[in-house]
C-alpha positions as CSV (number, residue, x, y, z in Angstrom):
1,X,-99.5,-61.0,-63.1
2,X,-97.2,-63.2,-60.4
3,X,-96.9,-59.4,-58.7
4,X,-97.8,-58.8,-55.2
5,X,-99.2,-55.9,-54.6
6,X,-98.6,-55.1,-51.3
7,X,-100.9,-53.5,-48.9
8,X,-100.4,-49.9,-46.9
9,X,-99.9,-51.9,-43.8
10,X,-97.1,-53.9,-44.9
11,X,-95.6,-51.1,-46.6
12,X,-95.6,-49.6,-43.2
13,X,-94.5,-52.9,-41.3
14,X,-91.9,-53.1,-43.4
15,X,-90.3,-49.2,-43.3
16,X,-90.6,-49.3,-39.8
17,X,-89.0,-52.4,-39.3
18,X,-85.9,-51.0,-41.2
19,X,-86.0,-47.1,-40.4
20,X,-83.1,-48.0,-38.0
21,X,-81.2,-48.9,-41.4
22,X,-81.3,-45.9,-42.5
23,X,-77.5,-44.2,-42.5
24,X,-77.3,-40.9,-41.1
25,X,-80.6,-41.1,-39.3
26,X,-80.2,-41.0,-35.3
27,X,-80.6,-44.2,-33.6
28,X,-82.8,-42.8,-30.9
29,X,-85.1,-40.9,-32.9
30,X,-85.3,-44.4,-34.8
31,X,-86.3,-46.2,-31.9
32,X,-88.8,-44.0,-30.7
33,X,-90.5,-44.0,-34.3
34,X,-90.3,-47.8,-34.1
35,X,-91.3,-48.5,-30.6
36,X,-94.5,-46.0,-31.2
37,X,-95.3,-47.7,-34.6
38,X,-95.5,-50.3,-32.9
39,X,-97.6,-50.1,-30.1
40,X,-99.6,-48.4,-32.6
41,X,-99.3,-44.9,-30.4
42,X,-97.7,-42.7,-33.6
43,X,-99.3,-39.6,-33.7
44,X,-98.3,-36.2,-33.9
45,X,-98.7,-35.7,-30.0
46,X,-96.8,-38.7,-28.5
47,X,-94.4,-38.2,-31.5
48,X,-93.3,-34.6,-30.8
49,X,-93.5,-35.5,-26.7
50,X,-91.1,-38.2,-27.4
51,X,-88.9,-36.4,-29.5
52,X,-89.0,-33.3,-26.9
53,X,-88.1,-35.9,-24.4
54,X,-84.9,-36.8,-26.3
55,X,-84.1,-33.6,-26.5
56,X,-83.8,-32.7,-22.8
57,X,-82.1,-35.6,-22.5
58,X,-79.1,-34.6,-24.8
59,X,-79.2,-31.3,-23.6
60,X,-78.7,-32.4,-20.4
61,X,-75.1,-34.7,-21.1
């Protein structure tokens, strides 16, 4: 019964403190899901204007 159990929260903390980790995963579309997590702005709105954002922005180079 020495078991944590651990909350949503810090199941979240903790994904989105090591999303960047993740291999194959694009470093900027890491970033943005970090940065929003954490200024606790991640929703579907600001997500897919971000992401949109990055798009131009490749498009662009």
């Amino acid at each position: 019964m020495g078991n944590k159990v651990k909350t949503g929260r810090e199941i979240l903390d903790e994904f989105f403190g090591t999303v960047g980790d993740i291999a194959g995963v694009d470093k900027n579309v890491t970033d943005v899901l970090a940065d929003l997590y954490q200024r606790r702005r991640l929703t579907n709105k600001n997500l897919s204007t971000k992401l949109a954002e990055l798009r131009e922005e490749a498009q662009s180079e």
